[in-house]
C-alpha positions as CSV (number, residue, x, y, z in Angstrom):
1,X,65.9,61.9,57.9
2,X,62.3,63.3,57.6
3,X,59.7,61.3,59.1
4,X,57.6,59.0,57.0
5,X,54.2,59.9,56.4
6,X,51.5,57.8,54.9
7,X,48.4,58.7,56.1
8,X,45.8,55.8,54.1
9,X,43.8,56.7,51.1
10,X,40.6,57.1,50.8
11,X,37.7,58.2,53.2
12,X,35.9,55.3,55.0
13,X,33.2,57.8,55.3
14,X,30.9,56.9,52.3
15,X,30.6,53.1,52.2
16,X,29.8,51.0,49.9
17,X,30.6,53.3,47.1
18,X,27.8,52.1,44.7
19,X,25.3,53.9,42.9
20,X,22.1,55.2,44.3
21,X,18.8,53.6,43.7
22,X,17.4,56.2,42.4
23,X,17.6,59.7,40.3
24,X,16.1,61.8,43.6
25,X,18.0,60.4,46.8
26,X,16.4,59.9,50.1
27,X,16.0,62.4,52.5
28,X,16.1,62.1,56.3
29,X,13.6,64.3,57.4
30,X,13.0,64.0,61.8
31,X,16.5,66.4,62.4
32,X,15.4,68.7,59.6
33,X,11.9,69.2,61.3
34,X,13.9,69.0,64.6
35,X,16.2,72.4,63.5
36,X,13.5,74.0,61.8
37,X,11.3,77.1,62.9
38,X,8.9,78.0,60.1
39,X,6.0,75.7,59.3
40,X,4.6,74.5,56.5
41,X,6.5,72.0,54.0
42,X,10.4,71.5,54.5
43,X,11.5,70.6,51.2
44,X,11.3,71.7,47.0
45,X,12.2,70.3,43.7
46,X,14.6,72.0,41.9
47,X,16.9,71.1,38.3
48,X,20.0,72.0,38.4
49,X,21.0,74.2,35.5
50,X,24.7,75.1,35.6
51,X,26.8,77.6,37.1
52,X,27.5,81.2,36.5
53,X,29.8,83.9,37.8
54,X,27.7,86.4,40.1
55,X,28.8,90.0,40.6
56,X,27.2,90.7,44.1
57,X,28.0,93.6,46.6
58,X,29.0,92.0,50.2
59,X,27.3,93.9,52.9
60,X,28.6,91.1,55.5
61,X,29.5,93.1,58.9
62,X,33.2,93.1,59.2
63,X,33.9,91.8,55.6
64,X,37.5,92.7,53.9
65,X,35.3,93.8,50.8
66,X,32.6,95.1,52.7
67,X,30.5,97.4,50.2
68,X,32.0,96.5,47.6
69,X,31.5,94.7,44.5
70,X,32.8,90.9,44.2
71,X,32.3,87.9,42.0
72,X,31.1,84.6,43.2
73,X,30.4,81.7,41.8
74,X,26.9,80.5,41.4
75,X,24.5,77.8,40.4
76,X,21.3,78.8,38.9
77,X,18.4,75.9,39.8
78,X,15.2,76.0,38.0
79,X,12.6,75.4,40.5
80,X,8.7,74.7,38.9
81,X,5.6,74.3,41.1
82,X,4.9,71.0,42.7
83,X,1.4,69.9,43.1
84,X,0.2,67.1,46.0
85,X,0.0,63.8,44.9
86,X,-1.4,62.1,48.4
87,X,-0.9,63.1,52.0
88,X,0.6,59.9,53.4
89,X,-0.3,59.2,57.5
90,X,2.2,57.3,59.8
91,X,1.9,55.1,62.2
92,X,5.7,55.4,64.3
93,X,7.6,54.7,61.3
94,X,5.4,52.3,59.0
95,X,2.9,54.2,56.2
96,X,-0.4,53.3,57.4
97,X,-2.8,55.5,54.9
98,X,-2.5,57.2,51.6
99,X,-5.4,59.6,51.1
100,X,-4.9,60.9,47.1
101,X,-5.9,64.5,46.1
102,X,-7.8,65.0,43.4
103,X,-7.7,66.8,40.0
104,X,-4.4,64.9,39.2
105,X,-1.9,65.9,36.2
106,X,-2.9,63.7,33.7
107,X,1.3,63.1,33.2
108,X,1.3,61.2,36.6
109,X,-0.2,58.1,34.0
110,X,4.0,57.9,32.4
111,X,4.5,57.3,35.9
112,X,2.2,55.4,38.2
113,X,-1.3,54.1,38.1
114,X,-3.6,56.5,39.6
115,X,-7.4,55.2,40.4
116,X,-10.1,57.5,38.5
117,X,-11.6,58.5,41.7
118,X,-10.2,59.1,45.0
119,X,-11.4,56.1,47.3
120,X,-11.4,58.0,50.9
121,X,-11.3,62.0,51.3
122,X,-9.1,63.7,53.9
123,X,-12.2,65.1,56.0
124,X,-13.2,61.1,57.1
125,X,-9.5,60.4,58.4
126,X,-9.5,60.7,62.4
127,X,-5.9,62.4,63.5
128,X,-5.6,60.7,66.7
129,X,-4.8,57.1,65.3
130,X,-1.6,58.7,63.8
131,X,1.9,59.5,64.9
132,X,3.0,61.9,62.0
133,X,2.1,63.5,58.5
134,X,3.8,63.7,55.0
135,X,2.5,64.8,51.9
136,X,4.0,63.1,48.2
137,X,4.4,65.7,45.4
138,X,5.2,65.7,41.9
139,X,6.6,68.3,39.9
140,X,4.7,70.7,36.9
141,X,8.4,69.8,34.7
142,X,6.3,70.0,31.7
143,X,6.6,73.6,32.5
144,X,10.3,73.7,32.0
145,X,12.1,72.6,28.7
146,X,13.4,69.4,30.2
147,X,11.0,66.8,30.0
148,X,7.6,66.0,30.4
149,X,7.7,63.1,33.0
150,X,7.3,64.5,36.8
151,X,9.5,63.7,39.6
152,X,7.8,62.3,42.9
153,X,9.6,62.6,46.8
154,X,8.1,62.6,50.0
155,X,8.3,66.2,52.1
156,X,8.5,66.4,55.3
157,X,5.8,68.9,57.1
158,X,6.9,71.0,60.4
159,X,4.2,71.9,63.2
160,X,2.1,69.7,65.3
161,X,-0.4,67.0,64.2
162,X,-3.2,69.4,64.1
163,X,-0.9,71.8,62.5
164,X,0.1,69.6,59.9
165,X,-3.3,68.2,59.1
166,X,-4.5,71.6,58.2
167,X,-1.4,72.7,56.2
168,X,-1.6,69.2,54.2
169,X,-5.2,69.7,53.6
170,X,-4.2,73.7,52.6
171,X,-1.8,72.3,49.9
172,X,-3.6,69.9,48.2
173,X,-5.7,72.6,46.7
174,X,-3.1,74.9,45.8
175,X,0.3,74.9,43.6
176,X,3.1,75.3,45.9
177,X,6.1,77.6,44.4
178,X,9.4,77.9,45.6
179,X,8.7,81.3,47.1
180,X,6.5,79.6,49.5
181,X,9.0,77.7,50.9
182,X,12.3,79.7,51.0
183,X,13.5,83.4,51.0
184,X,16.2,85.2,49.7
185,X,19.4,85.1,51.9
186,X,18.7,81.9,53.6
187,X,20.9,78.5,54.3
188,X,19.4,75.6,52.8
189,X,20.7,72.3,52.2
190,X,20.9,70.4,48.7
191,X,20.6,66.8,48.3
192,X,21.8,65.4,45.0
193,X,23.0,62.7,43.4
194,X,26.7,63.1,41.9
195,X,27.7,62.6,38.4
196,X,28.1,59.5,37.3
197,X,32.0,58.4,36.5
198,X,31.3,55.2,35.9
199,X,33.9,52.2,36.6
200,X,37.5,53.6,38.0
201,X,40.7,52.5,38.8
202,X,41.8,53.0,42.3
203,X,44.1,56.2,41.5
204,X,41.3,58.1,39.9
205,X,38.7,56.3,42.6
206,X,40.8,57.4,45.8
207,X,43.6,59.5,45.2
208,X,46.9,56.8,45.0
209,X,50.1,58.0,44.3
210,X,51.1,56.8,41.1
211,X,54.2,54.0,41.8
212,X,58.0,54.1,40.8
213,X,57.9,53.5,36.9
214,X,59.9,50.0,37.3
215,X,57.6,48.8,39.9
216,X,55.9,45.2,39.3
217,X,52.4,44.5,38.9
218,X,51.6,47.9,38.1
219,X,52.1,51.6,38.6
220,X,48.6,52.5,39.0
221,X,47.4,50.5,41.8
222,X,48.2,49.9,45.0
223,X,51.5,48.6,46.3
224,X,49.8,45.9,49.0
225,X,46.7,44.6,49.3
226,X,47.1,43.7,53.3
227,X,48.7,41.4,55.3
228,X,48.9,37.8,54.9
229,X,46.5,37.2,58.1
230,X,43.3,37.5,57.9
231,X,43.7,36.0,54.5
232,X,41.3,37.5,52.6
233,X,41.3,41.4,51.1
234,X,39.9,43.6,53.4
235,X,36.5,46.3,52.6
236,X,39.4,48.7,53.6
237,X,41.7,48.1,51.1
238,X,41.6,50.7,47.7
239,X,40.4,48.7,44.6
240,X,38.7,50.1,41.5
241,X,35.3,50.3,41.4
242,X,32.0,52.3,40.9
243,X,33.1,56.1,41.4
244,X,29.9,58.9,41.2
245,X,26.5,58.3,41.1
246,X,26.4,58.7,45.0
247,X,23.6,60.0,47.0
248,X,25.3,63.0,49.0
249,X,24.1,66.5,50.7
250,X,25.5,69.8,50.7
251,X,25.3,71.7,53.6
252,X,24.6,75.6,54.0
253,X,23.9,77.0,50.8
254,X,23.3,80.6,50.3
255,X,20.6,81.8,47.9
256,X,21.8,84.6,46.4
257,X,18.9,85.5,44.1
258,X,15.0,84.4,43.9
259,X,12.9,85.2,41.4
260,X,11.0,84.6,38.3
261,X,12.2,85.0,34.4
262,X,9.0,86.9,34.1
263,X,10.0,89.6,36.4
264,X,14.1,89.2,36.0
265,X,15.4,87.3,32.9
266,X,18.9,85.5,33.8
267,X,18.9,83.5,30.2
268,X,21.7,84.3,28.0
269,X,20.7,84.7,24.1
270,X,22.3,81.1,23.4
271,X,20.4,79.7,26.9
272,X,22.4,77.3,29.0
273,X,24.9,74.8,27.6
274,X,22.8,71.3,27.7
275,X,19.8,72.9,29.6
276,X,18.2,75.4,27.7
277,X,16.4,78.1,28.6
278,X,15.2,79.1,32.2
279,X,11.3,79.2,31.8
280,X,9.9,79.8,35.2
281,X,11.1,80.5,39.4
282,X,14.9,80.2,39.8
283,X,17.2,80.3,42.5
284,X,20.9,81.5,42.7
285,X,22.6,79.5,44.9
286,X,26.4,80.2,46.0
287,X,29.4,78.0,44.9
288,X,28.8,74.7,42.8
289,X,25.6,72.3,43.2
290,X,27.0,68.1,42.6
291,X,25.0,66.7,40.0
292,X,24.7,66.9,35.9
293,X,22.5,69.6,34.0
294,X,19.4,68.5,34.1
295,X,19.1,66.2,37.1
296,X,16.4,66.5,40.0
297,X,17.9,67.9,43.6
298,X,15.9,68.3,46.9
299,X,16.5,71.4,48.3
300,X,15.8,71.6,52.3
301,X,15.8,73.6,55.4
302,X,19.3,73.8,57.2
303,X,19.6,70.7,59.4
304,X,22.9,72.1,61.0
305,X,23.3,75.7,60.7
306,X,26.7,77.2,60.2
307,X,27.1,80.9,61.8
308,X,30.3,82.2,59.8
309,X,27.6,80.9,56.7
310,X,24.4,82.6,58.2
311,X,26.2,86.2,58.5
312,X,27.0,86.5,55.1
313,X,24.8,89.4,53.7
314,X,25.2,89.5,49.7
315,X,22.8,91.5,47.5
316,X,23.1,90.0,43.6
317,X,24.6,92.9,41.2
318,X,24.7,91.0,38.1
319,X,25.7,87.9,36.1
320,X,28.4,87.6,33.7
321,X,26.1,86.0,31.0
C-alpha cells in the first residue's frame, strides 16, 4: 500500500487572518535602513494600475534567452509626487515632536486638521535630545485620475542623525518624485494590502479537499475538528472566515521601466480597465503586484536581497497594449 500522506492545511504563517486596519499597511522600517546603502528617504507611494504583458530583451549573463526578445508579465504603478507633511522626531521608540512644514495642500483639510500656522520651525529643534528621524508625506493624487483625497504614511530616512536632519529639512521644500528615490533595474519591495474576498468557507479559505459525496455533515468542511481533549476547538483547526484584505509584502521586485507619460506614453487608446488613464511617473514592475486597481502600495528598498533576482538584466522592448 502507498503510504498515507496528509500533510495539514493551511499555513500558520499569517495569523489571525483578519483584515488590516487600514488601506496603506504598516511598514517596519529599522531592517530596511539596516540593508540599505543610498540615503535619503526609503520609501514612495505608488497606485497600482493593472498588469500588462512586456516584451523586453534579457541581457542576464548566462540566460537561456540571452539577447533575445521575451515576454514578461508586468504591473504598471502610477507613482505621483509626495510632498512633507511634518518631520516627526523620536525618542527610542515613542514620537516625541511633530514639527509641520508649511505651504500645505489645501486637500490635507478632507483629511486631518492642520493649524493655520506652523507652531515651532525646524531650525529651533536641538538634534541631540533625539534618537531618530522620520518625515510624514502625503501624496499630489489629485494629479492622477483617481481621487482627490491624499494618502498619508510615515518614511523611513537612511544616514545619521545629522544626515537625516539635513535631508528632512532638504525635502520639506521640495516635491519628491519617484525618480528620486529608485532607478531603473533595481529590487524593491511592495507592501500592499490584498484584495478583499470577503467571508469564506474553509475549502476556498485554506485549500481542503472536498469530502466523499455521502459523507455527513458536509462535503465542504473539514472532516474533524480535533480531539476530544483539550475540549475546546483549537486556533489551529481550518474554519471559514475572513479571507483577503491582509497586510502582506512582496519581496524583490524588478523595475522594468521608469518614466514619465510625458516623455513615453504606456496608455492604451481605451486607458486601463477600472483605472483610467496613466497621467504622470510610472513604474513597470515584473510579475503581478497583490492588491485591486486603484489601491495605495508602499514601495521600499530591498530589506533582504535575492542574488538570482539582482542579476537579472532586462531592457523593456515594448508592451502589448
Amino acid at each position: 500500500m502507498p503510504r498515507y500522506h496528509a500533510p495539514r492545511k493551511g499555513s500558520l504563517q499569517f495569523r489571525p487572518r483578519k483584515r488590516a486596519k487600514k488601506y496603506l499597511p504598516r511598514v517596519n522600517w529599522k531592517p530596511i535602513e539596516e540593508k540599505t546603502e543610498k540615503q535619503g528617504a526609503l520609501g514612495f507611494i505608488g497606485y497600482k494600475v493593472g498588469m500588462i504583458s512586456a516584451i523586453v530583451k534579457d541581457l542576464t549573463p548566462n540566460s537561456l534567452t540571452k539577447n533575445k526578445q521575451i515576454v514578461l508579465p508586468g504591473t504598471i504603478i502610477e507613482c505621483p509626487s509626495m510632498r512633507v507633511l511634518a518631520v516627526r522626531f523620536y525618542k527610542g521608540t515613542n514620537a516625541a515632536l511633530d514639527i509641520l512644514a508649511e505651504n500645505l495642500n489645501k486637500e490635507l483639510k478632507r483629511k486631518i486638521k492642520t493649524p493655520k500656522k506652523p507652531t515651532r520651525k525646524i531650525d529651533d529643534v536641538k538634534i541631540g535630545d533625539y534618537d531618530n528621524i522620520k518625515i510624514i508625506v502625503y501624496t499630489l493624487v489629485k494629479n492622477t485620475g483617481i481621487k482627490k483625497t491624499p494618502d498619508i504614511a510615515e518614511m523611513g530616512l537612511k544616514g545619521t542623525m545629522q544626515e537625516k536632519f539635513d535631508i528632512a529639512k532638504d525635502l520639506m521644500k521640495k516635491e519628491i518624485k519617484i525618480g528620486d528615490i529608485f532607478e531603473k533595474g533595481q529590487l524593491i519591495d511592495v507592501h500592499s494590502i490584498t484584495k478583499g474576498k470577503g467571508f469564506s468557507g474553509p475549502v476556498k479559505r485554506f485549500g481542503l479537499s472536498l469530502k466523499q459525496h455521502k459523507s455527513e455533515k458536509g462535503v465542504r468542511r473539514p472532516g474533524s475538528l480535533g480531539p476530544w481533549h483539550p475540549a475546546r476547538v483549537t486556533f489551529r483547526a481550518p474554519l471559514a472566515g475572513q479571507l483577503g484584505f491582509f497586510s502582506r509584502i512582496q519581496f524583490n521586485n524588478k523595475i522594468l521601466d521608469l518614466n514619465s507619460v510625458s516623455s513615453k506614453d504606456i496608455n492604451p487608446k481605451s486607458g486601463f480597465q477600472n483605472y483610467g488613464t496613466v497621467r504622470g511617473d510610472y513604474l513597470v514592475v515584473k510579475g503581478s503586484i497583490s492588491g485591486s486597481r486603484k489601491r495605495a502600495l508602499i514601495l521600499t528598498f530591498p530589506m533582504r536581497i535575492r542574488k538570482r533576482r539582482e542579476k537579472e538584466i532586462f531592457e523593456l522592448v515594448g508592451v502589448e497594449k
